[in-house]
N, C-alpha and C positions, 0 to 999 in steps of 0.2 A: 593150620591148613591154609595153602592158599587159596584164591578164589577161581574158578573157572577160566578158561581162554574167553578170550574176545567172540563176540558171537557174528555173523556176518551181520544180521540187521544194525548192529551196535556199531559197527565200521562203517557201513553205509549213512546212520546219521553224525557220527564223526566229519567223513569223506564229506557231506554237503556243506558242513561248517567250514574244511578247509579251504571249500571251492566257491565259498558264499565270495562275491566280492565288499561286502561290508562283515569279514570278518574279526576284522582289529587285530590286536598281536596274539602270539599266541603263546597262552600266558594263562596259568587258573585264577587269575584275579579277573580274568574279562568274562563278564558278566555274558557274554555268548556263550561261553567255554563252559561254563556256571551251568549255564539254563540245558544246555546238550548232558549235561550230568546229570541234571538231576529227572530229563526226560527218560535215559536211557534207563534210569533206575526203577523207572515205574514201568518199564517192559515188562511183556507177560512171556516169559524167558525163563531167567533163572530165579526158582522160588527157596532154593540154600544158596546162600552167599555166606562163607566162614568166615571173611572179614565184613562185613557189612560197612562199617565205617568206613575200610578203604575203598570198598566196590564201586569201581566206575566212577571216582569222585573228580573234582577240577583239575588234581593234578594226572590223573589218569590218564583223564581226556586230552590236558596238553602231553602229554607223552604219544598218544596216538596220533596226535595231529604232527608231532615233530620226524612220526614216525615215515610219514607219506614224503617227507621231504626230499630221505631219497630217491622218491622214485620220478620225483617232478623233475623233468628237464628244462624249466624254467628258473629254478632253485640252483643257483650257483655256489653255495657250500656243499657240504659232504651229506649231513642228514643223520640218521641215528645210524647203528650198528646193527643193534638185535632189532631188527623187525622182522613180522611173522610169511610165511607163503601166502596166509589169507591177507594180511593186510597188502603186499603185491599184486595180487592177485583182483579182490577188488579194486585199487587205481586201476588198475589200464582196462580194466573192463567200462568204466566208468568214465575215464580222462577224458573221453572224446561223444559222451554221452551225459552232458552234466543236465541237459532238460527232464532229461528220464531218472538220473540219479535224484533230483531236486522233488518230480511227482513221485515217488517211490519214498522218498525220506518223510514228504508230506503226509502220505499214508501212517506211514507209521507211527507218525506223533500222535496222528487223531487216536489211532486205536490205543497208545499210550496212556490218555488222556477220557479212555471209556470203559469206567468200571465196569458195565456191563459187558462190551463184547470182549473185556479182556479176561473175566470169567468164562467166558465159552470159548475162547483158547485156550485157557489152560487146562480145558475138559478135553481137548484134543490129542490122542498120541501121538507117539513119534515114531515117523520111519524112517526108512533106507533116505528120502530125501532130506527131512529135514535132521537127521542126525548128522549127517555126510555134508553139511552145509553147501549142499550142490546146486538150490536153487536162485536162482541170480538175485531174486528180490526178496528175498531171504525168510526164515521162520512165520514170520508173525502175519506176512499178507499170504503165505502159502496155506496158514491154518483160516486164515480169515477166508479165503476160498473153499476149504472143507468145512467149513460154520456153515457158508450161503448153500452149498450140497446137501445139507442135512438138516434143512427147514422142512419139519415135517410138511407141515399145512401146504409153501410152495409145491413140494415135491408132490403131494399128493395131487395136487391141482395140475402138473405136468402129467401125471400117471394118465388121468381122466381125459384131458386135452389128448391124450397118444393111446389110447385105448383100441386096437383095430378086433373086432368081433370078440370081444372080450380076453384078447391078449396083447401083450407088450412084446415089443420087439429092439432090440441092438441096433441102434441107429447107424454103427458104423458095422458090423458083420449080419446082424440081422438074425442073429442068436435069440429064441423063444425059449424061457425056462419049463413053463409048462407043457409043452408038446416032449423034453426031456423031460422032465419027473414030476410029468402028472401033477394032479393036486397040489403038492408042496411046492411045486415050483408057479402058482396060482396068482398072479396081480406081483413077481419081485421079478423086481430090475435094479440096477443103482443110476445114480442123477449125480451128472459131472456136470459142472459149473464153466460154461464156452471162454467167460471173459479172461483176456488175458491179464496176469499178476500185474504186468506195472500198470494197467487201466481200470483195475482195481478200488473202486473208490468205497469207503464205508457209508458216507451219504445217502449212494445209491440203492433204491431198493433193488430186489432181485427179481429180474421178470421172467416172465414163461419162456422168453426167446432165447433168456441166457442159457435156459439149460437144455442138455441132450441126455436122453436116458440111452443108458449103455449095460452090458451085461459087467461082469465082478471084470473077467480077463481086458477086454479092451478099456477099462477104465483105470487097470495097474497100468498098459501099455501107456495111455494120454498123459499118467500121473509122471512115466518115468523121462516123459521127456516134454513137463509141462510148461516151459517156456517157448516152445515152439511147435509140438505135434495138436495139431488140428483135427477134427474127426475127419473132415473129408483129406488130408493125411493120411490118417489111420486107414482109410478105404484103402486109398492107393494101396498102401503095404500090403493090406490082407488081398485084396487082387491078385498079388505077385505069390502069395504062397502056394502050394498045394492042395488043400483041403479050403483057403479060404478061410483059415481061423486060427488064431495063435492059442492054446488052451494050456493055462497051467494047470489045469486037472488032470492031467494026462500023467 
């Protein structure tokens, strides 16, 4: 069997080595080429690799890197042949954004390199975003944002801080579960995490500021376009509807 497609975070720290300007040649004996290997390997990614020995090894990685060659317009040869839409795909998102690609790849490695919080990735599922490889900064800081959502103790400590007359409220519709279903809907809300993915640091602790409590629907809505939708975003939207509320219960 073979091994899995390339994953977007796996391209991404690829894409920094090709953009490093002390990258050296590119070649599985350089010892950069080397070290991006055996980072990528210890990703909280893919846990069946069929080939393991090949997966993601130095010669991979220079295949990857030979791979971006066509798309460099600085690169006066031809470049590979078979390269993927995702590997086009990220260059030119990135080409002209290599400060963000370089903090973003930075991320990644730390969490590579964190038995613990790569454990609580990989307790994470997978959705429509991160299967669909849709989001810019790819797998591993998008679940590292749902780890910091789902600190119980923080989260509880937000509920408290946002408590009005003993209920919660939708920061961005202003959606009350309890006044709908009674009892059972008693002290639940969910807790989206404001910071944006690429300023994403593991470092950092998670404070009361960063997060907003939201009900389940506007928190799919912030999820589906969480590189750029904002709650006071999401305001705006919901303003412009009908009733004021997108509901996928309906």
């Amino acid at each position: 069997m073979r091994n899995p497609k390339w994953h977007r975070d796996e391209i991404i720290l690829a894409l920094d080595l090709y953009f490093s300007p002390n990258r050296g040649s590119i070649d599985k004996k350089n010892p950069k080429v080397i070290e991006v290997s055996k980072i990528i390997n210890k990703l909280p990614i893919f846990s069946i690799r069929p080939d393991a020995e090949k997966f993601r090894n130095a010669n991979g990685v220079t295949m990857k890197l030979s791979n971006f060659l066509k798309f460099d317009e600085t690169y006066t040869g031809k470049g590979m042949k078979n390269t993927s839409k995702l590997d086009e795909e990220v260059f030119k998102e990135f080409v002209d954004q290599r400060d963000k690609l370089h903090s973003i790849a930075s991320e990644i490695r730390k969490v590579a390199l964190d038995e613990n919080i790569k454990l609580k990735i990989y307790q994470i599922e997978d959705d429509e975003e991160t299967i669909n490889d849709s989001v810019m900064e790819g797998q591993v800081l998008y679940k590292l944002h749902k780890v910091r959502e789902r600190d119980k103790k923080i989260v509880q400590e937000k509920k408290k801080q946002s408590m009005i007359d003993g209920k919660l409220y939708c920061e961005a519709c202003e959606f009350e579960y309890q006044s709908k279903y009674g009892e059972l809907g008693t002290g639940f809300i969910e807790c989206h995490h404001k910071m944006p993915l690429f300023n994403i640091q593991i470092s950092r602790k998670t404070r009361l500021d960063d997060l907003a409590l939201v009900c389940a629907d506007c928190h799919r809505m912030l999820h589906r376009r969480i590189d750029t939708l904002s709650i006071e975003n999401l305001k705006y939207i919901l303003n412009t509807t009908n009733d004021g509320h997108v509901n996928f219960l309906k």
